[in-house]
C-alpha positions in Angstrom: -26.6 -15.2 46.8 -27.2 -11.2 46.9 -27.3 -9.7 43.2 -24.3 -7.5 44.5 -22.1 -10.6 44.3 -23.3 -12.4 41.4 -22.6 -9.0 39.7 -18.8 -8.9 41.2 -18.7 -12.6 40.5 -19.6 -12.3 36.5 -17.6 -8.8 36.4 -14.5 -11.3 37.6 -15.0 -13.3 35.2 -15.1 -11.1 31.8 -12.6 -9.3 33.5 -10.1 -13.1 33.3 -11.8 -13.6 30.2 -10.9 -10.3 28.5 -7.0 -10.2 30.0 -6.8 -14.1 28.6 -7.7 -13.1 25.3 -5.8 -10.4 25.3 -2.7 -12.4 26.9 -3.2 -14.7 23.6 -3.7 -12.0 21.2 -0.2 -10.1 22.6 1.7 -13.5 22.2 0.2 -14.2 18.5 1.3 -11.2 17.6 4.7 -10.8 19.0 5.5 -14.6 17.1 3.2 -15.2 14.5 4.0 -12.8 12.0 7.9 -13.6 11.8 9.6 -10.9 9.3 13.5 -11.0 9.1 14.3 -9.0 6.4 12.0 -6.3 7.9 10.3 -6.5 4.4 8.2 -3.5 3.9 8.8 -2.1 7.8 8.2 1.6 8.3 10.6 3.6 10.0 11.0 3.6 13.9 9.7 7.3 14.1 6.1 6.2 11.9 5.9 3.7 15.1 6.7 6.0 17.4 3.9 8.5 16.0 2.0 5.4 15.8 2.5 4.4 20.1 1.8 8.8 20.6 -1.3 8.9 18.5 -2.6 6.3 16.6 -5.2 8.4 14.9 -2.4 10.5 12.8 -1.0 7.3 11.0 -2.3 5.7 7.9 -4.1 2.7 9.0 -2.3 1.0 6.2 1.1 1.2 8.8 -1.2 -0.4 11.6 -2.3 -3.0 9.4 1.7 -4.2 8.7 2.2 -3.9 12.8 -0.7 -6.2 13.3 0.7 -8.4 10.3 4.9 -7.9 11.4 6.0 -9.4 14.6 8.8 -7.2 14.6 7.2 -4.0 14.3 4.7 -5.8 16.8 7.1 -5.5 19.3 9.2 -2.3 18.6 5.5 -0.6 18.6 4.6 -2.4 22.1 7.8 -1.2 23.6 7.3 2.4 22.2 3.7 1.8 24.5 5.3 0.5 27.5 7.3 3.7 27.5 5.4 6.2 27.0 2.9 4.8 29.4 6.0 4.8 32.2 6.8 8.0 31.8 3.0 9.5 32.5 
């Protein structure tokens, strides 16, 4: 087999690799972390500031999103939105 393929063939495979692990990591997230009260939530417009540009928010609000499945997902819809609409 020509190196050219064996490299496409291992390239295929990190790439299933990497969006499995990131399938997993999206569905931990969104379930995992169950808050109902919404106990120590930021507001929706440190979330949104957080999908525009993550580097001007405290990284103490992206720990609680990677900890909240509820801002989880508010945060990942803020994403899917503002990557539609560029």
């Amino acid at each position: 087999m020509p190196a050219v393929r064996r490299k496409q063939k291992r390239k295929a495979r990190e790439s299933y690799s990497e969006k499995t692990l990131l399938k997993f990591v999206k569905e931990h997230l969104s379930k995992e972390y169950p808050n109902p009260r919404r106990e120590g939530c930021p507001p929706k417009a440190t979330l949104k500031r957080l999908a525009q540009d993550p580097q001007q928010v405290d990284a103490s609000i992206v720990y609680h999103v990677f900890h909240c499945s509820p801002c989880y997902k508010t945060c990942s819809g803020l994403l899917a939105r503002l990557k539609a609409s560029r």
